[in-house]
C-alpha positions as CSV (number, residue, x, y, z in Angstrom):
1,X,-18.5,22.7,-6.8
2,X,-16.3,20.7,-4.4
3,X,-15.6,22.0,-1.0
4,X,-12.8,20.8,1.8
5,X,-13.9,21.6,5.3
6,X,-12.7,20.3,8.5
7,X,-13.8,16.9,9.4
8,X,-16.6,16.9,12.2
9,X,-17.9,14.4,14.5
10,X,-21.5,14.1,12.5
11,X,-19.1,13.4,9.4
12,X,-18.3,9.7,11.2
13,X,-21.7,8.7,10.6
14,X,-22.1,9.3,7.4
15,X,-18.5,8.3,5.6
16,X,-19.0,4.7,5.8
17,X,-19.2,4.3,1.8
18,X,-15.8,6.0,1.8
19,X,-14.1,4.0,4.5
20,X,-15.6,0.4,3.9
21,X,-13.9,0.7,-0.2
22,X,-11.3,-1.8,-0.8
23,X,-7.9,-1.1,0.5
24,X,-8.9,1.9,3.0
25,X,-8.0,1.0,6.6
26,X,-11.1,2.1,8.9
27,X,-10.8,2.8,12.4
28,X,-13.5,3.3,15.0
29,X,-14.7,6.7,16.5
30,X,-12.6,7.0,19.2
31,X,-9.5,6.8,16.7
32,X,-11.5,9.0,14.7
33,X,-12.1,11.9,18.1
34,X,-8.5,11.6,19.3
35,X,-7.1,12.6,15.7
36,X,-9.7,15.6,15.6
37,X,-8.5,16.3,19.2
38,X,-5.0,16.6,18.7
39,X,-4.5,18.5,15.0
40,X,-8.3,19.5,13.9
41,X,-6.9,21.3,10.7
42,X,-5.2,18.1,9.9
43,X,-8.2,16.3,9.5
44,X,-10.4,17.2,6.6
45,X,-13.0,16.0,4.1
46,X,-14.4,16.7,0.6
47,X,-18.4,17.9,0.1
48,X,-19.6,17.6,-3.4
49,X,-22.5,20.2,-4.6
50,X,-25.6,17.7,-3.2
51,X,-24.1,17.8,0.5
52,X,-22.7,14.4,0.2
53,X,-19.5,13.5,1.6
54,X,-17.0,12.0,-1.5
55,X,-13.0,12.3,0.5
56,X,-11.5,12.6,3.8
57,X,-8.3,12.9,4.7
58,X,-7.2,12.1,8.5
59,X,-3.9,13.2,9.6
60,X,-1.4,14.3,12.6
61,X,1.3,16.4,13.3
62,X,4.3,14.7,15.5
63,X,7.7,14.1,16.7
64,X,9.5,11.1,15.3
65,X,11.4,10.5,18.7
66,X,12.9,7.7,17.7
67,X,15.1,9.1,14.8
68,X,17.8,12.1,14.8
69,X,18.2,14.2,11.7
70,X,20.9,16.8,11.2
71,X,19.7,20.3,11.6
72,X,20.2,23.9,9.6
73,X,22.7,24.4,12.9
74,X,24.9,21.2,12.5
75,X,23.0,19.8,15.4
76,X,20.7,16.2,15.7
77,X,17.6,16.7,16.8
78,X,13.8,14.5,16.2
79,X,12.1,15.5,13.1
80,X,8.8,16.7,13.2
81,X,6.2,14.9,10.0
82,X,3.0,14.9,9.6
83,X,1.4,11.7,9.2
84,X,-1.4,10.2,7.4
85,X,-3.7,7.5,9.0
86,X,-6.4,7.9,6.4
87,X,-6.7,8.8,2.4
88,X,-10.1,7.8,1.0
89,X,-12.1,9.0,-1.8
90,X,-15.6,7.6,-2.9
91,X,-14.9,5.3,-6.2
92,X,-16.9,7.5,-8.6
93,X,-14.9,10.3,-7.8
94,X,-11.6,8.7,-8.2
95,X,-9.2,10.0,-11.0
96,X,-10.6,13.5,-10.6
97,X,-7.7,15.3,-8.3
98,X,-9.4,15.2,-5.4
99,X,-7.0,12.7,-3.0
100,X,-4.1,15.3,-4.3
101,X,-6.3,18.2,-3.6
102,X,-7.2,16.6,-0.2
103,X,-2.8,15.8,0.1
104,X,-2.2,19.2,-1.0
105,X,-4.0,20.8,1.8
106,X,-2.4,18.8,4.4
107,X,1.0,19.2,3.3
108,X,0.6,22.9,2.8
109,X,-0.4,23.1,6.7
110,X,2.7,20.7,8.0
111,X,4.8,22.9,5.4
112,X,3.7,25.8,8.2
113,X,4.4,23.9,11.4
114,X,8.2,23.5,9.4
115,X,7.6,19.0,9.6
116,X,10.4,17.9,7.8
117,X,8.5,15.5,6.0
118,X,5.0,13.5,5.2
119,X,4.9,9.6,6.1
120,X,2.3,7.1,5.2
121,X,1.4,3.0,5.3
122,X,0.1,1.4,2.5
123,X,-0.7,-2.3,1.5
124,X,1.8,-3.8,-1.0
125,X,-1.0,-4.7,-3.3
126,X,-2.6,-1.4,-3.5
127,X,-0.6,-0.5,-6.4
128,X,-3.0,2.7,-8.2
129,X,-2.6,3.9,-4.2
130,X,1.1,3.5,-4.5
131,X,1.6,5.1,-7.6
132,X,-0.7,8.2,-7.2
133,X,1.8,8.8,-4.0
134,X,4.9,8.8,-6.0
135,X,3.4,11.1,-8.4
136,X,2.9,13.0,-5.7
137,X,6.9,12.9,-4.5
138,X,6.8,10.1,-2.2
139,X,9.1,7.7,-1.9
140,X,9.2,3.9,-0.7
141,X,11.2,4.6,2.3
142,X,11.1,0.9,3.7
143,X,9.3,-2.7,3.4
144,X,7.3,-3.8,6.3
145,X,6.6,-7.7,6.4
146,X,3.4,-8.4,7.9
147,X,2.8,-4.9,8.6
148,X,-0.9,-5.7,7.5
149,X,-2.5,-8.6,9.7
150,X,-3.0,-10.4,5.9
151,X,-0.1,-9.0,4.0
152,X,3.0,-6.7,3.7
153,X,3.2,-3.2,3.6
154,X,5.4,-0.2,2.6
155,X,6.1,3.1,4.4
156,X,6.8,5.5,1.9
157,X,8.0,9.4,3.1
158,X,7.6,12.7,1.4
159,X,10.4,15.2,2.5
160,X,9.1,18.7,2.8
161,X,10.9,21.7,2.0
162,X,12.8,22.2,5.2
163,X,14.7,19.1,4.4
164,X,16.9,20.4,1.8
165,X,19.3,17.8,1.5
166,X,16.2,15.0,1.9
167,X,17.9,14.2,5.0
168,X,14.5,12.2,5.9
169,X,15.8,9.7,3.5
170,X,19.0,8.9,4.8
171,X,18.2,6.5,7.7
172,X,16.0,3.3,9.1
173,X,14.3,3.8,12.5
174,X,16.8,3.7,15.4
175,X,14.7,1.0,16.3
176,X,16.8,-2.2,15.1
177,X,14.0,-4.4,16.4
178,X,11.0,-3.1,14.5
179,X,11.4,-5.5,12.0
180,X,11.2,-8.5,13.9
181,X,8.5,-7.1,16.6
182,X,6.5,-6.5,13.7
183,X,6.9,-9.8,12.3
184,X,6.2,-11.6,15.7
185,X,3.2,-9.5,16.4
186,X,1.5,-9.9,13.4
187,X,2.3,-13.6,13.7
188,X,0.4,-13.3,17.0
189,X,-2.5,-12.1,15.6
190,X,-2.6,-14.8,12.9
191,X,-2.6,-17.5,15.6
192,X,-5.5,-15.9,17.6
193,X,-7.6,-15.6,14.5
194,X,-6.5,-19.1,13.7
195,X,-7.9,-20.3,17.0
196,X,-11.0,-18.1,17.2
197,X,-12.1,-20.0,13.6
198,X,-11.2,-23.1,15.3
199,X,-12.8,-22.2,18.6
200,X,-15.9,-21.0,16.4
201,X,-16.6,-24.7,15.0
202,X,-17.1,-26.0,18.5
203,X,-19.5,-23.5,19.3
């Protein structure tokens, strides 16, 4: 039988068939320790029967200081969501429930700490990804060119049952800049890889 336990630090050395499958964005350990750190029941992974380690599921719990949502009082104030930095499950266990098991769990725990909703990143091409989320109640919330140092991405946002009137919805980041910044960084990063391959021939 399948188990979810809390994700431990001997679990990062033994998840790299998980995290190296196509479309799942790895990290390195310290990434890894700081999430475990801050929101430890936020960060879990799936055990099959032989011991082996088949899902994980990295996440935080957080204040979205730069948006304002209406309260229960009539008041703004900055929503607390809980984020997701990492879905993976091993490909022969896909199509079996576990990454909604895995979501279920989470959102069941930022349900508690009353986050007004669940936010994620995912590549524009990962379309199975994309359309296991909105099965799930998620929504495409807003395109990000170049979010992706090769391609675009979307954020899509789950509101939670605090947010009655799906208030989480309703708005773009107060940033007005993100766009663009996003745009020129990844353009940034383009041009230094460009000129580390082109560097690289004269080596």
């Amino acid at each position: 039988m399948t188990t979810l336990r809390g994700l431990v630090a001997d679990d990062l050395f033994k998840f790299n068939s998980i995290v190296f499958e196509d479309f799942v964005e790895g990290y390195d350990i310290r990434f890894y320790l700081s999430k475990m750190t801050k929101n430890p029941a936020l960060c879990q992974v799936a055990v099959a029967p032989d011991g082996r380690l088949i899902g994980v599921l990295v996440g935080t719990h957080d204040v979205n200081k730069n948006e304002k949502i209406q309260n229960e009082n009539g008041s703004d104030l900055h929503p607390t969501y809980g984020h997701i930095s990492m879905l993976a499950v091993a490909s022969d266990y896909r199509r079996l429930g576990l990454g909604t098991c895995l979501m279920g769990h989470f959102t069941e725990i930022v349900e508690r700490y009353s986050a007004w909703y669940v936010d994620l990143f995912v590549r524009q091409s990962n379309v199975s990804a994309i359309q296991l989320y909105k099965s799930l109640g998620f929504v495409e919330y807003r395109f990000l060119p170049m979010y992706y140092i090769d391609e675009n991405g979307f954020e899509l946002r789950m509101p939670l049952s605090r947010d009655v009137e799906r208030m989480s919805l309703k708005g773009f980041s107060t940033n007005v800049y993100y766009f663009v910044y996003q745009v020129l960084l990844n353009l940034i990063k383009q041009c230094l890889e460009y000129l580390k391959g082109r560097l690289s021939w004269y080596d």
